[in-house]
Z-matrix of the N, CA and C atoms (Angstrom, degrees):
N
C 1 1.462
C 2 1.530 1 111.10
N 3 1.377 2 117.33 1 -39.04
C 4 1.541 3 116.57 2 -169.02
C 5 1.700 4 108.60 3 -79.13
N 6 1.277 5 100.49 4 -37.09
C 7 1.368 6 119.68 5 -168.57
C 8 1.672 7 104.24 6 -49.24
N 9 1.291 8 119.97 7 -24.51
C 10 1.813 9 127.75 8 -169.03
C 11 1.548 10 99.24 9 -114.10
N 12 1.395 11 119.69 10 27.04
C 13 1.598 12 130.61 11 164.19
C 14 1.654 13 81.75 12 -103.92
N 15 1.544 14 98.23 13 150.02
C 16 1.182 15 120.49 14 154.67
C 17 1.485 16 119.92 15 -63.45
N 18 1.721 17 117.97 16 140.66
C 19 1.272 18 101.81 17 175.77
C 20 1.791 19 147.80 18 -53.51
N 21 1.424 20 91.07 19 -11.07
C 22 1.559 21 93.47 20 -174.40
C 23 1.601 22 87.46 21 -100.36
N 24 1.265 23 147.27 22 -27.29
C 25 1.341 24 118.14 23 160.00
C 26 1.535 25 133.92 24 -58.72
N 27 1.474 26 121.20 25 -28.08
C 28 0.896 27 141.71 26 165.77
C 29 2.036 28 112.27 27 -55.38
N 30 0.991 29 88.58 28 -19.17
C 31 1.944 30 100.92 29 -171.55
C 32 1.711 31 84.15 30 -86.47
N 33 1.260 32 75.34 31 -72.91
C 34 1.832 33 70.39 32 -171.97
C 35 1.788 34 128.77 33 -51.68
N 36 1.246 35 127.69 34 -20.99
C 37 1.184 36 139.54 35 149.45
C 38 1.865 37 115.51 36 -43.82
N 39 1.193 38 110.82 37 -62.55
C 40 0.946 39 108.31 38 179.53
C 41 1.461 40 115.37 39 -96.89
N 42 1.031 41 131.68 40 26.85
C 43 1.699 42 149.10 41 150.47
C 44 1.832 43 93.88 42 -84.68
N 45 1.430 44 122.31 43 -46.82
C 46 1.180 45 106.26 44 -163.65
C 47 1.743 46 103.28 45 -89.14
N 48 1.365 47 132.48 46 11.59
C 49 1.046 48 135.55 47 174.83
C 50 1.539 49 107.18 48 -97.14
N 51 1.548 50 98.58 49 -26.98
C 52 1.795 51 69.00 50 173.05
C 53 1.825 52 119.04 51 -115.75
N 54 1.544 53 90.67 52 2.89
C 55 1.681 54 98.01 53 143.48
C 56 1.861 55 118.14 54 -49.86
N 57 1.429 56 106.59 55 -64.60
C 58 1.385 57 109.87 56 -178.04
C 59 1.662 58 109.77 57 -64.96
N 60 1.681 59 135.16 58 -5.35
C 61 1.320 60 114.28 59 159.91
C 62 1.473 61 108.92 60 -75.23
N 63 1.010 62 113.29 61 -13.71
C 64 2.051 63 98.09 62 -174.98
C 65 2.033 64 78.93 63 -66.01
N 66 1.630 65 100.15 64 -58.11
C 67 1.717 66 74.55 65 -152.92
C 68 1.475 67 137.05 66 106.37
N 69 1.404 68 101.50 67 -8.34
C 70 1.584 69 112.14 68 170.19
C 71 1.485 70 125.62 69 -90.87
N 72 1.678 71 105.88 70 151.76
C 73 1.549 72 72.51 71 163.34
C 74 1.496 73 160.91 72 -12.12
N 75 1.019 74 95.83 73 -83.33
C 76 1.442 75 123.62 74 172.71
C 77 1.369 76 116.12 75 -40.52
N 78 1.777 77 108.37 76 -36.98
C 79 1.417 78 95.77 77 -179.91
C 80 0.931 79 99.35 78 -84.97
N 81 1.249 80 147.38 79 -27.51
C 82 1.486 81 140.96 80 -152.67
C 83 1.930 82 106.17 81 -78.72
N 84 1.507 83 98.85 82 -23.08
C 85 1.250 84 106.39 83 -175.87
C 86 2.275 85 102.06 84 -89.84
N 87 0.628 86 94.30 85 2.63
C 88 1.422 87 103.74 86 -165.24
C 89 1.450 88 97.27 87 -97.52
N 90 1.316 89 106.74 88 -59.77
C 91 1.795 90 116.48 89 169.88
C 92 1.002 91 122.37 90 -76.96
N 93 1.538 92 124.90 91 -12.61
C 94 1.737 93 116.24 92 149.97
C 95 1.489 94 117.19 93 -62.74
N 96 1.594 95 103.03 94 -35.15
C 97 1.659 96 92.54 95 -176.80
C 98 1.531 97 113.79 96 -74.35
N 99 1.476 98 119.89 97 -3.62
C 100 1.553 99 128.48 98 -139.90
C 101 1.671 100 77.59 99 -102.22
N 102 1.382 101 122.62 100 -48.65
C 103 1.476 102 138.95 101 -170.49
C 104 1.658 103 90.52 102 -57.00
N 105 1.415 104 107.04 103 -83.11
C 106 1.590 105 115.89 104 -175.19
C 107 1.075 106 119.35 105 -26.78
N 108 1.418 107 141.95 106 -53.15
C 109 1.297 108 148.01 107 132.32
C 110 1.542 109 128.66 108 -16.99
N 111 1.016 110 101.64 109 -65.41
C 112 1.846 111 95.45 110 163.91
C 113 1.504 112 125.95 111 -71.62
N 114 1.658 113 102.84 112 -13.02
C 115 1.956 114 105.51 113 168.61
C 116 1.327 115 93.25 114 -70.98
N 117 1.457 116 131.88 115 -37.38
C 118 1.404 117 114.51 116 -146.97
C 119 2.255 118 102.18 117 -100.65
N 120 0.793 119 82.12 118 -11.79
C 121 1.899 120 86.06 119 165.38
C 122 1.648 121 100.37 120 -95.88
């Protein structure tokens, strides 16, 4: 599935995976906006 994302989406996917291992707030709110952003491009 990831492999047919372009590479710089693919960066950012897995930038937001290891945002979500911390697991805190903050990140989780950081990688919703990171998500929201890539729904809207």
């Amino acid at each position: 599935m990831f492999e047919a994302l372009p590479a710089k989406v693919q960066e950012a996917i897995k930038g937001a995976f290891d945002i979500l291992e911390r697991s805190d707030d903050e990140a989780r709110a950081i990688n919703d906006a990171l998500l929201a952003e890539m729904l809207v491009d």
